[in-house]
N, C-alpha and C positions, 0 to 999 in steps of 0.2 A: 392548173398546177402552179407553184410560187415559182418566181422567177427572179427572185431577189434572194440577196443572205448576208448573211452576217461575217464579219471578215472575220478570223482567228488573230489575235494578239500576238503579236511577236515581233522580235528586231531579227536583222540579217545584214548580211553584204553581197552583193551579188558580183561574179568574178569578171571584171575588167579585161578581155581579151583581144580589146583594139589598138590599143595604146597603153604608156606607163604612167598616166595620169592618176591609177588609184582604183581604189573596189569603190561603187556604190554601197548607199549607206542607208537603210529603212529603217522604219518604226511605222507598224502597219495598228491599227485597233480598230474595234468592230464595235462599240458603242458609245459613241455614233462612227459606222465606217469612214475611217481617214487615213491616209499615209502619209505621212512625211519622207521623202526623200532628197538626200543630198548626192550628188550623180557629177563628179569631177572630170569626168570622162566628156561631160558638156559644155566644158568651161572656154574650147574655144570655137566647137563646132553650133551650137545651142546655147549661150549664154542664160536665156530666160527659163530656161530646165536645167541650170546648176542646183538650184535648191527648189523643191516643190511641196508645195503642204496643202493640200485638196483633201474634199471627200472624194474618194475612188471605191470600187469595192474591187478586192483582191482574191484571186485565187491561184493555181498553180498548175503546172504543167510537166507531164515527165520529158526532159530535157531529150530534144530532138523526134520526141514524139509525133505521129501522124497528128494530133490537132494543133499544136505548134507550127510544122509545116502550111497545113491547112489555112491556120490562120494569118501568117507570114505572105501566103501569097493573093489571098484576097485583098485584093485593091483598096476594096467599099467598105469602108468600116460600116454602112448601113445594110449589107448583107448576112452581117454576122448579130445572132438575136440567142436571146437563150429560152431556150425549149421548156427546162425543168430544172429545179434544183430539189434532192432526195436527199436527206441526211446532208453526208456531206459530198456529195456529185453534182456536179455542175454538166448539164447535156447543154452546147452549143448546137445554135443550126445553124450551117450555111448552105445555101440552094442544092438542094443533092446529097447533103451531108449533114448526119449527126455529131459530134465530136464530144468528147470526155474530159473535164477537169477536174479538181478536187480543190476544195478551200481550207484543207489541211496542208500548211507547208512542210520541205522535205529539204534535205541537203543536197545540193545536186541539182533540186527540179527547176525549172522555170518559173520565173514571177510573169502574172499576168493581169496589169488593171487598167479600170475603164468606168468610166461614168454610166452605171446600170440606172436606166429610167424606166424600171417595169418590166425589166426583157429586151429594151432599145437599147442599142451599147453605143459608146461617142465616146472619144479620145482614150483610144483604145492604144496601148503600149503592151510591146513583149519585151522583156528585160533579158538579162544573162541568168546563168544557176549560181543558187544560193548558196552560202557558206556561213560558215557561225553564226547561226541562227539560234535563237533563244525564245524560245515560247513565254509570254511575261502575262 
């Protein structure tokens, strides 16, 4: 089953809930998978993740969702592998557990990327829910 995908185009801000530093700031595109983000919010706890422009592959998460949790509390970002991607479904495993994403982003939901190597995932980040989001 493929275990890779293609990211969905689009810009957002994701809502700033720690501090009054500001909304983060994407430009996510899927050929070739990359984001850009500008993340203010890191400017004085994470200086070197104020501004980010990697390939990552992006997908999303319904905001406070079981795989959100799920993935929040596992430590080992090497236990977290992706199972299948259908359409646009992202199946997560982690030891005991299958979990749901979608690569279509939403208002509200959760941003989630990470360097996909085949189904091996590494620098793996979950963000805040999105807001003016523009599919481009």
């Amino acid at each position: 089953m493929p275990n890779t995908w293609q990211n969905v185009n689009c810009t957002f801000e994701t809502l700033n809930t720690v501090n009054n530093l500001g909304n983060s700031q994407y430009t996510i595109t899927g050929n070739p998978n990359r984001m850009v983000r500008y993340a203010p919010i890191n400017r004085f706890r994470a200086p070197t993740q104020l501004h980010f422009d990697q390939s990552k592959s992006v997908c999303y998460l319904q905001h406070g969702c079981l795989t959100e949790q799920e993935i929040m509390k596992e430590a080992d970002d090497n236990n977290i592998t992706i199972f299948s991607v259908v359409a646009n479904t992202i199946v997560f495993s982690i030891p005991g557990k299958s979990l749901i994403a979608t690569r279509i982003p939403a208002t509200g939901w959760t941003v989630f990327d990470c360097i996909n190597n085949n189904g091996i995932l590494s620098h793996i980040h979950v963000g805040h829910a999105l807001s003016n989001l523009r599919l481009t």
